[in-house]
C-alpha positions in Angstrom: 204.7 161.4 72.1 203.7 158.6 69.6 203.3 158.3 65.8 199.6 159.3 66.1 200.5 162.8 68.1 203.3 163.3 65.9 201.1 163.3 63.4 198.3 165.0 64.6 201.0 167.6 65.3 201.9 167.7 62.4 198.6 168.3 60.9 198.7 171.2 62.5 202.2 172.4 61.7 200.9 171.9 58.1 197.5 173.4 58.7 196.2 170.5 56.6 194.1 168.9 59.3 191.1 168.1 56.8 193.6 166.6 54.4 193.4 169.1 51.7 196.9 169.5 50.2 198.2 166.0 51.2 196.4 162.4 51.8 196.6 160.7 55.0 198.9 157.9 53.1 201.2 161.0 51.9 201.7 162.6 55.6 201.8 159.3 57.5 204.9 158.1 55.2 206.6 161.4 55.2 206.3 161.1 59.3 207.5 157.3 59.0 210.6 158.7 56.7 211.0 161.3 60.0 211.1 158.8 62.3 213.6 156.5 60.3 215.6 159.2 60.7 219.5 158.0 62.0 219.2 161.0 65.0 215.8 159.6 66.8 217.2 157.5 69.2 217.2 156.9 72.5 220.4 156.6 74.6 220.8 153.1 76.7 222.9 151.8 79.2 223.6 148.2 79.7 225.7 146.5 82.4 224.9 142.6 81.7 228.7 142.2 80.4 231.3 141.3 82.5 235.0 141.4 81.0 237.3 138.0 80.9 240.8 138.2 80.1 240.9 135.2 78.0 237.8 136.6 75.9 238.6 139.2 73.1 234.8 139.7 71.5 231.3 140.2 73.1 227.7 139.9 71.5 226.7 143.3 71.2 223.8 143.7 74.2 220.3 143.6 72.9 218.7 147.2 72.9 222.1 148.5 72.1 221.9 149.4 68.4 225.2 151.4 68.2 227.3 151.6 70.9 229.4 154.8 71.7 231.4 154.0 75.0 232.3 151.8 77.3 232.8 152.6 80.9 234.4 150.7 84.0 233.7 151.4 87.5 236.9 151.9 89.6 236.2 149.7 92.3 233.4 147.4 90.3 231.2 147.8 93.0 228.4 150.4 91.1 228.2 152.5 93.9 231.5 154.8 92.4 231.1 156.9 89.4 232.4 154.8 86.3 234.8 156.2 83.8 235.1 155.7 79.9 237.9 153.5 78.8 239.6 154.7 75.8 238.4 153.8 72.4 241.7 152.7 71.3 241.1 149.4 73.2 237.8 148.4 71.5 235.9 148.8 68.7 232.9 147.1 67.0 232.5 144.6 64.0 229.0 143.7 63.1 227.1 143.1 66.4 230.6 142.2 68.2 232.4 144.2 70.6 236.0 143.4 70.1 239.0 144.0 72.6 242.3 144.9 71.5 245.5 142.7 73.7 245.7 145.9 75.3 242.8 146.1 77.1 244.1 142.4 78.9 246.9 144.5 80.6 244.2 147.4 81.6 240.9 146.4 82.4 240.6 144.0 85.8 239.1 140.4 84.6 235.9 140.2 86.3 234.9 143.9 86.1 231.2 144.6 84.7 231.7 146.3 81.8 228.7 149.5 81.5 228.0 149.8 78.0 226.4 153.7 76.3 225.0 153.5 73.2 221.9 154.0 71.3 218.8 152.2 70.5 217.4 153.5 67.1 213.3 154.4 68.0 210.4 152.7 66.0 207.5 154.5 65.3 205.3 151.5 65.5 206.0 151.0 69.2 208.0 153.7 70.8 207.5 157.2 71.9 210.1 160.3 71.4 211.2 161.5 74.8 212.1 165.2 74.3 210.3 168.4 73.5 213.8 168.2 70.9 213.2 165.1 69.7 209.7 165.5 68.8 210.0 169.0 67.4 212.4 167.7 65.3 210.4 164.7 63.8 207.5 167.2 63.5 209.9 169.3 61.5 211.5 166.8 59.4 207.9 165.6 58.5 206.2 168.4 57.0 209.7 169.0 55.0 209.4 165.7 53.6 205.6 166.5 52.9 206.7 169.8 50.7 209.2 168.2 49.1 206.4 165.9 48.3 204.6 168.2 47.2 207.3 170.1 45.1 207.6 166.7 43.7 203.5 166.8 42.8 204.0 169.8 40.9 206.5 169.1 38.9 205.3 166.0 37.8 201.8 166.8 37.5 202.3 170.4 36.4 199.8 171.7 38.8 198.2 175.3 38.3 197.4 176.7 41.1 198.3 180.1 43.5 201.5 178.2 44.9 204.7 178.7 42.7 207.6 176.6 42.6 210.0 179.5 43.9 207.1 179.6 47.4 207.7 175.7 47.6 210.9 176.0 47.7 211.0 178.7 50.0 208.8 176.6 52.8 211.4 173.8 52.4 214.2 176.1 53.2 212.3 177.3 56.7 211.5 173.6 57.3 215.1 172.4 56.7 216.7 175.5 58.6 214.2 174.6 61.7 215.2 170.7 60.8 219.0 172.2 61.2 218.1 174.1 64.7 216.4 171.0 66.2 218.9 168.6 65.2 222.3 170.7 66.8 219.6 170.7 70.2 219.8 166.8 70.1 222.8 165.4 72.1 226.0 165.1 70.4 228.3 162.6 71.1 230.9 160.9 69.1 230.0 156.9 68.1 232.1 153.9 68.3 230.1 152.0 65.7 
């Protein structure tokens, strides 16, 4: 699903497909601010690293926005299962992974090094994966649209049939279904 279903989606989340309530410019940035979100990612796997002992840092690997673990293969052959190291023997600074001396004494020179982590989605170019994911950025748009619209009313004292108190009240269902979707997402503790 792209930034144009999202929003069409949306639309109809909102039931303001004829643009009543809000302007196209007004939904399409409260979907950007959905997408920008820091949990619509996508998680990678990279293997193009291969560890040296007489090499403490490593450029982080393009497409790897925040890396969350680093695993070895037991025989560095990749047809085994590999196994996370422990974070106690690296971390990252900036865009470089760093290797404490420790990590000389544990992991083989010459093993590939298979890095997890996550690559931060665009919603210029990418697409959300999961039913989860996209629910969510559905979600987290029309919440950003009401509190747009809260935001409308109390600057522009609007009289209408919509009190402040009702406002208010969508925003809570939209944040408690923003609250639902986001513990659905995996969970997974980051290194950086």
């Amino acid at each position: 699903m792209n930034f144009a279903d999202t929003l069409e989606q949306m639309n109809i989340e909102l039931g303001d497909t004829n643009n009543v309530t809000f302007s196209v410019e007004e939904k399409t940035r409260a979907l950007q601010k959905a997408w920008n979100d820091s949990s619509v990612v996508k998680v990678e796997w990279d293997s193009s690293l291969t560890f040296t002992t007489d090499t403490y840092q490593y450029s982080k690997p393009s497409g790897i926005d925040t890396v969350k673990d680093i695993y070895l293969s037991p025989t560095n052959s990749g047809v085994d299962f590999p196994e996370p190291i422990s974070s106690d023997l690296w971390e990252v600074v900036e865009d470089k992974i760093q290797f404490s001396p420790l990590a000389n004494r544990i992991i083989p020179n010459g093993n590939t090094l298979y890095i997890k982590g996550n690559n931060k989605l665009d919603y210029t170019s990418d697409t959300l994966g999961t039913t989860n994911l996209q629910e969510y950025v559905i979600a987290l748009g029309g919440y950003n649209t009401l509190t747009l619209l809260g935001f409308k009313k109390a600057n522009l004292f609007l009289k209408n049939d919509t009190s402040m108190s009702e406002l208010i009240a969508l925003r809570r269902e939209f944040k408690q279904d923003i609250k639902e979707y986001r513990t659905r997402l995996p969970k997974e503790y980051e290194g950086a």
